[in-house]
Each structure stands twice: as C-alpha cells, then as structure tokens.
C-alpha positions as CSV (number, residue, x, y, z in Angstrom):
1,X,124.9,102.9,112.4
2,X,122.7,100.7,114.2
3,X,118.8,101.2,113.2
4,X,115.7,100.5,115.6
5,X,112.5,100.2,112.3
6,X,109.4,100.1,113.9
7,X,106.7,98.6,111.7
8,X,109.3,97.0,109.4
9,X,107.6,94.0,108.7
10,X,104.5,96.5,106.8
11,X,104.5,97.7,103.6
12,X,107.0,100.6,103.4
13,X,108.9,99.5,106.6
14,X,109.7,96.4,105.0
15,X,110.6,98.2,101.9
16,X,112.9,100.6,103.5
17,X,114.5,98.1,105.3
18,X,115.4,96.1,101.7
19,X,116.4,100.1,100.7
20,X,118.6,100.9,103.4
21,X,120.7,97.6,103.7
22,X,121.0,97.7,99.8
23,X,122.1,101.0,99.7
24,X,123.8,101.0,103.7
25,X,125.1,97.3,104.0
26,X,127.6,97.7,106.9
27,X,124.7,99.4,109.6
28,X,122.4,97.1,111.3
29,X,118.6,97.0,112.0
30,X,116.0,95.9,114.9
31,X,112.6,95.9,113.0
32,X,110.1,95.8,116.0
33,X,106.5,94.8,114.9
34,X,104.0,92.9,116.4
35,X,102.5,91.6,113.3
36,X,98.7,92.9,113.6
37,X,96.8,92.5,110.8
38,X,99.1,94.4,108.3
39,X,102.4,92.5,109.6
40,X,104.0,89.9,107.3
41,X,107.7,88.6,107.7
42,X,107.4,87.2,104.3
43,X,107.9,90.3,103.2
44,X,111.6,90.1,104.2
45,X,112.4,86.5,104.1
46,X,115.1,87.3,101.9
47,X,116.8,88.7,105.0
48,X,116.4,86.0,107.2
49,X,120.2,84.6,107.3
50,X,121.3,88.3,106.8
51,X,123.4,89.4,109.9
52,X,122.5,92.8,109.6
53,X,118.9,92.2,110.2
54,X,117.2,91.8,113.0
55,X,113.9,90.9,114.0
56,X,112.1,91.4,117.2
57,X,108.1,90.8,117.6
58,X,106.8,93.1,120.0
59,X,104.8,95.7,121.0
60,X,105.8,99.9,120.9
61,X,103.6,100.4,123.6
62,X,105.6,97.9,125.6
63,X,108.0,100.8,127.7
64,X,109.8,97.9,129.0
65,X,110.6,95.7,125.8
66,X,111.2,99.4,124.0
67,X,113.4,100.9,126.8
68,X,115.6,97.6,126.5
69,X,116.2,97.5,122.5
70,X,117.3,101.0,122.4
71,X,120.3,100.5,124.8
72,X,122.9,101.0,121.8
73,X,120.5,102.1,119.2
74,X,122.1,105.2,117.3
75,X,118.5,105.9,114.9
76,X,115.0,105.1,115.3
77,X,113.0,105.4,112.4
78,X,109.2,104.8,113.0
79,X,106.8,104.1,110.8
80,X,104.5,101.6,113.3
81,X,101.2,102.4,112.8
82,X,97.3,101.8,111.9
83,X,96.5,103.6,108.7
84,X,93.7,102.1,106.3
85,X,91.1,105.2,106.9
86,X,88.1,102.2,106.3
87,X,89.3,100.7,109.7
88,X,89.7,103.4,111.7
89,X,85.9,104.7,110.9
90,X,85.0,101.3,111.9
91,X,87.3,101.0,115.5
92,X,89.0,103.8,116.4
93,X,90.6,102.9,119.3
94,X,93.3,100.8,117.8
95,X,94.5,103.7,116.4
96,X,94.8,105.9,119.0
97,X,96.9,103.3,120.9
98,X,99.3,102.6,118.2
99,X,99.7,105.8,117.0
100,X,99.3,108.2,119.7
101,X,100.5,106.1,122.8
102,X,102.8,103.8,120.6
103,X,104.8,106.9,119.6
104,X,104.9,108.3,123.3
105,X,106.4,104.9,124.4
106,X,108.7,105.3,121.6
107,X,109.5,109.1,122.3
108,X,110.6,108.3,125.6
109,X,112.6,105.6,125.2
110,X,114.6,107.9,122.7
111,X,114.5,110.6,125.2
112,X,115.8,108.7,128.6
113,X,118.4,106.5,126.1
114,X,120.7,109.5,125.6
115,X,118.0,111.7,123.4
116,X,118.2,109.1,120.8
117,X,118.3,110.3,116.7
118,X,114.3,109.7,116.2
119,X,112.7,109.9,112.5
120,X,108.6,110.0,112.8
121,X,107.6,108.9,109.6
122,X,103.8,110.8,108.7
123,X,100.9,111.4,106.3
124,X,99.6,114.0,104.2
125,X,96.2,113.3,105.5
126,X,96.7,115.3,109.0
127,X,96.5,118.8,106.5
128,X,93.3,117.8,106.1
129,X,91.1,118.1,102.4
130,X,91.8,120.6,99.6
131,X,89.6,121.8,96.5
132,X,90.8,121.8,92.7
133,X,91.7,125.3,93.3
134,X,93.7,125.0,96.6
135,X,97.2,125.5,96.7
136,X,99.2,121.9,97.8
137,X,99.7,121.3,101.3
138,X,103.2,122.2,102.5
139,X,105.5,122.0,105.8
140,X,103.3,125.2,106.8
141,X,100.1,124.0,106.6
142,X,97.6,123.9,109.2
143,X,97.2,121.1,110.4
144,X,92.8,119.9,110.1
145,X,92.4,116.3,109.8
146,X,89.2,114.7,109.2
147,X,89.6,110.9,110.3
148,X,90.4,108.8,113.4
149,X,93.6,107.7,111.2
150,X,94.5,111.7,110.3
151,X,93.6,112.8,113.9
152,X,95.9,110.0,115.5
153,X,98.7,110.7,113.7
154,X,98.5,114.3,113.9
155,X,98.5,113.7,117.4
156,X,101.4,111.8,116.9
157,X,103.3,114.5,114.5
158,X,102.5,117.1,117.2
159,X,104.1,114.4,120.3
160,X,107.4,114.4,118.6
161,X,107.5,118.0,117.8
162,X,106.8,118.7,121.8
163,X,109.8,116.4,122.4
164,X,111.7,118.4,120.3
165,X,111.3,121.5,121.9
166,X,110.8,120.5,125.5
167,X,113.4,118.1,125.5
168,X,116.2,118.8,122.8
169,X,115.2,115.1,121.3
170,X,117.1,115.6,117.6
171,X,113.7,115.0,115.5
172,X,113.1,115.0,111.8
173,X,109.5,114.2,110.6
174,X,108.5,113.8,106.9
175,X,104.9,113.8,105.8
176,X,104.1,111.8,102.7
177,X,101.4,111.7,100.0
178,X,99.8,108.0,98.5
179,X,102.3,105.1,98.3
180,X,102.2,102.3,95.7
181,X,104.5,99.5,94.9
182,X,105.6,95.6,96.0
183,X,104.2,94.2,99.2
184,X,101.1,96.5,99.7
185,X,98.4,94.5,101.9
186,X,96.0,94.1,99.2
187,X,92.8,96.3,101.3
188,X,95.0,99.4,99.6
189,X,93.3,100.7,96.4
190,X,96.0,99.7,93.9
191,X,97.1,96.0,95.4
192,X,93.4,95.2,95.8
193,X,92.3,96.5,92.1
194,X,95.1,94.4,90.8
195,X,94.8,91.1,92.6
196,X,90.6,91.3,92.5
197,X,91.5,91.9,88.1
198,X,93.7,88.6,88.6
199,X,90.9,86.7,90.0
200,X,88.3,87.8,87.7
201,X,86.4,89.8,90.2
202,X,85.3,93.4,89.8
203,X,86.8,96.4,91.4
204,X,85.2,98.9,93.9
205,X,85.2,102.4,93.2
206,X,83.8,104.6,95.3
207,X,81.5,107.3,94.8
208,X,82.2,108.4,90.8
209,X,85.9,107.8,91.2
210,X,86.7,111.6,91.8
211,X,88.7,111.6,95.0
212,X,92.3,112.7,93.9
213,X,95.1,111.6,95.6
214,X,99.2,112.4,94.6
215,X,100.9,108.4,94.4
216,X,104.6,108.3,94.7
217,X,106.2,104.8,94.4
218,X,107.3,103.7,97.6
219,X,111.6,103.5,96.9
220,X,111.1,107.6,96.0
221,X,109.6,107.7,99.2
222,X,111.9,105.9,101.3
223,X,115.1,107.6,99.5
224,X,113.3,111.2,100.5
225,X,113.4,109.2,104.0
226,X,116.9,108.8,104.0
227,X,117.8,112.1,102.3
228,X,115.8,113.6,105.3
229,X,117.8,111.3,107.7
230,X,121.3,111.9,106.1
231,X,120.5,115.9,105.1
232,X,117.7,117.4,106.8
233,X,117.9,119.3,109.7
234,X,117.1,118.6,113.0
235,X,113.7,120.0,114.5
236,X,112.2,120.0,111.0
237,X,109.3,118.7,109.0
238,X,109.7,117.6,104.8
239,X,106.9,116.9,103.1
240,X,107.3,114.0,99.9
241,X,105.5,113.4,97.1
242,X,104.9,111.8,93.7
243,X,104.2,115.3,92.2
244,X,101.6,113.0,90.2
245,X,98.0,114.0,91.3
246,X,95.3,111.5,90.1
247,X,92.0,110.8,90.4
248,X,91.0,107.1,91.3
249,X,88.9,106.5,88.4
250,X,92.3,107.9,86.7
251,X,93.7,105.2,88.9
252,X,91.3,102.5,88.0
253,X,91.9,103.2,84.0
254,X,95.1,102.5,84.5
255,X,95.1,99.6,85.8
256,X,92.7,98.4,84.1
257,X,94.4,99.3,80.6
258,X,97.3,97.8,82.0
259,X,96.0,94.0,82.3
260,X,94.0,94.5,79.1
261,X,90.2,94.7,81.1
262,X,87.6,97.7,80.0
263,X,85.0,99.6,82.0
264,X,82.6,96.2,82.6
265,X,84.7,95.7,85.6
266,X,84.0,98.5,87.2
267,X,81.9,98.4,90.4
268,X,80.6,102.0,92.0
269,X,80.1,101.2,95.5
270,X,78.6,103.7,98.0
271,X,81.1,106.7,98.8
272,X,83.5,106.4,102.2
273,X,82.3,108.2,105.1
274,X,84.2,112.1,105.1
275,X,86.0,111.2,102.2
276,X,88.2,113.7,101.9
277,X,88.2,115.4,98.2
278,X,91.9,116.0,97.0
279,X,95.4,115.6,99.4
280,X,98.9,117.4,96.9
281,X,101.3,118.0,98.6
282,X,104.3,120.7,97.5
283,X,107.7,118.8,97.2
284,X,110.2,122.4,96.9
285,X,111.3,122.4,100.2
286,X,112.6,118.0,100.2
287,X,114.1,118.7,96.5
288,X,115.8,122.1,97.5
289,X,117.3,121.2,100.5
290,X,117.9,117.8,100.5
291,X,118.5,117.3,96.3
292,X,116.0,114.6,96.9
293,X,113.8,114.2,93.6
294,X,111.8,111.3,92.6
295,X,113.2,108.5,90.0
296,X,109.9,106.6,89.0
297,X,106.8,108.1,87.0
298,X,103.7,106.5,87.8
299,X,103.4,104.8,84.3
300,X,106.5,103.1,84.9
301,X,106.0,102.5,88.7
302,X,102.2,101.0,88.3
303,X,103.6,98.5,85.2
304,X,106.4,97.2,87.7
305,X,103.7,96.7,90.5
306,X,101.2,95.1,88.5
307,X,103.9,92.5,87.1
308,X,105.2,92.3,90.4
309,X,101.6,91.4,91.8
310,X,101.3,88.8,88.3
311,X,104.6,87.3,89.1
312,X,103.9,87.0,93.8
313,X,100.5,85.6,93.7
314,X,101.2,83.3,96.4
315,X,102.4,86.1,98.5
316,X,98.7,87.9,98.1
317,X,97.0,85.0,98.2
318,X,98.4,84.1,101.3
319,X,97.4,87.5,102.7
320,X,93.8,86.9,101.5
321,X,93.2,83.6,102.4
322,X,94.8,84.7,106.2
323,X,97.5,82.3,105.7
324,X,100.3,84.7,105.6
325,X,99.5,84.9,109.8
326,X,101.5,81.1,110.1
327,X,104.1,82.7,108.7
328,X,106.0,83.6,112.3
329,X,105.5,80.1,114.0
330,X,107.1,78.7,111.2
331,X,110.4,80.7,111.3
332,X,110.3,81.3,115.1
333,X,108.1,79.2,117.1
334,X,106.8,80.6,120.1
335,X,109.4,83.0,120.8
C-alpha cells in the first residue's frame, strides 16, 4: 500500500511511521507536516535515505497541495493536529484550523480522490470528565468535551463520521487514552518531569496531583491503529487504552523513584483551568474484535522512556533550547 501520515513528523506519527515500515516494509509513506511547534524531522532521521519514506512539508489545510498528494494514495491515516490542552486555553484559534478545517481539507481530498481509505486518529478527551465512580468511556459514549482541544477534535470526529454517512467515504476512527514513550515534545507531563529531573530542576504538579488519566505506551497504541486499519470495520469507532489508570502524583512517584529523586522535587503549581478529573476508557470492544491487546505495562514502558530520555539528551535539548527548528534547512533547504 501506499500511505498519506499526516502529522508524521509529531510524537506518535513519527512513531507509527518507524512501526508501520518495521512491521510493513514493502508499502510506502507521504508524511505531510508543516512542522509547527510540535514538528521535528529528527525524529525520523533514521529514514532519511529510506525509499519507502517520504517527506513532504506542508499544510492540510492547503486543498491544493492535499488534492495533489492523494492522486495514488491507497490510505490516509491522520493524526495532524494541535493537542497540548495548556495551549489551546491560551489560543484557541489554532486549533480550530488544524483540527476542524485541517480535517475537512483532508476529508475531501479523500472523498473527490476515489473515496479514499481514511483513518481519523482521536482522543479520549471529546467524552468529556468522569468521577471515581463512573463507568469508562466507551465507543457509545456521549460525546461532552470541556476544552478548545476536546471541542476541536470532536468536531473533527463528528466531520469524518458525516463523510461516512453522506458520502460512503470507508472511515475507521479510534479514540485513544494518555500516550507516553520516545520522542514526546517535552511540554507533555512525563517527557517534561523527566528531562526537568535531568537538569536538576523541580517538577510541576498541578493542583494536589489528583487528576487521573489511563497511559498506554505509544507502540500499543499505534499497533491498536493498525489492527483497526487491517481488522476493523468500516464506519466504526475503537476506543484504545493502557487499561492502567493513574493519578499524576501516581505519575510523579514514579518517575521520581525511577531516577532515584524523593518528594523535595516536587513543585504544586496552581491547578489548570477546567481540568478535567478522570478520562478511562473501556478497551472490550478493540481486544474482541480486532485481538488487539496491549504488550507493555507501564512499569516497563516508563523505565524504557526514562532511559530513552537519559540516553537522547541532545534530541530534548534541542527541542528546549528551539534548536530542533534548524533541523529542516539543514536536510532540505528552502524547498
């Protein structure tokens, strides 16, 4: 197959692209980013001279430069988006073109290219917030987000189910819980705990650390990705997960026990805006119909980040110092 990633050069795009040519070395992939903030090619410099890969810099709100790349494309899997919840309180509006208008371009392209296979790739956030005692979201859920970033990509998740139904476009969407793993921009909880630990600075919690999220390291996620894209059926929404709910104080321990710190480093720093409470998210319906389950516990996954984050320092540093934005001129100059 030949594979259109949107948002490849981000933090689970890039990863799925290392999965999927690992695992699918005779397809091809286009990653199409356009390297905002989040972008960074050095996160798959090791497929630079790979003839499988692809990389294209551009926009997916750009109908014209989308329309053109899809001409041959036989999957488009899109994870393009803006999704750190602290940004979009702060700016909305980047958000609501990336994710809302971003998918439409997308969405027709797909649609007037010969109703092109089309994987939206979503969040656990659009269900909203649940309470200790609530059951975990599921495909069912009402939908009730409660940030720019949730509402945005609801809207988007709702866009590509309209396609679906208006216009016969052969859709899957999944809709997963907390990632964590290798190549996370360090603004994310876990990178940024890690990296701060590293440099001997302390690390924010907010609130009392009781927000509980469900982390699932980011290869289970992208092979629930590719069960959905291999298995699922059309038209039809699969929720992934870690099954590993945590709170981030539970979060903090851990890292913190992991590079040998104690509770001095800790710094409780005035609670986020609507922070949602609790997001779990029911895993039954990805495991029975796909035999998708997930291979890393979070004891073992959080060890292999924090090494990998030990052994890449120049790659965060990079990222921190704003270095990591060179990157692009480098390998390609102007184009």
């Amino acid at each position: 197959m030949k594979l259109l990633v949107t948002g490849g050069a981000g933090f689970i795009g890039a990863n799925f692209i290392h999965y999927w040519l690992k695992n699918h070395p005779d397809d091809q992939i286009i990653n199409l980013d356009l390297l905002s903030y989040a972008g960074n090619l050095e996160n798959l410099s090791a497929l630079e001279d790979n003839k499988s890969y692809k990389f294209i810099k551009g926009d997916i709100c750009d109908a014209e430069l989308v329309n053109e790349i899809v001409k041959g494309i036989d999957l488009i899997v899109h994870f393009a988006a803006e999704t750190h919840v602290d940004r979009s309180i702060l700016d909305s509006g980047a958000f609501i073109r990336t994710n809302v208008l971003g998918t439409h371009t997308l969405l027709e392209a797909a649609k007037n290219n010969g109703n092109i296979r089309f994987h939206h790739v979503s969040t656990d956030e659009v269900f909203g917030s649940l309470e200790l005692t609530d059951e975990k979201f599921n495909e069912n859920t009402p939908y009730d987000p409660r940030s720019p970033y949730s509402a945005s990509k609801a809207g988007s998740d709702h866009l590509v189910r309209a396609y679906y139904h208006t216009h016969k476009l052969p859709i899957t969407i999944s809709n997963c819980t907390n990632n964590y793993g290798p190549y996370q921009f360090p603004e994310k909880l876990i990178p940024l705990f890690i990296t701060n630990l590293i440099e001997g600075k302390k690390v924010p919690v907010y609130g009392r650390g009781s927000n509980i999220r469900d982390w699932i390291y980011v290869d289970d996620h992208n092979s629930g990705v590719e069960a959905i894209i291999t298995k699922g059926k059309i038209g039809e929404t699969y929720c992934l997960g870690g099954d590993n709910e945590l709170s981030n104080l539970d979060i903090t321990n851990g890292i913190l026990k992991s590079m040998g710190f104690g509770q001095e480093m800790i710094e409780y720093v005035e609670d986020r805006k609507g922070h949602d409470f609790r997001y779990a998210i029911n895993t039954s319906k990805a495991k029975k119909e796909l035999g998708w389950d997930q291979k890393v516990d979070f004891k073992t996954g959080l060890q292999k980040t924090v090494d990998w984050y030990k052994n890449n320092q120049d790659w965060w540093k990079k990222i921190k110092s704003g270095e990591y934005k060179n990157y692009y001129e480098k390998q390609y100059g102007n184009r």
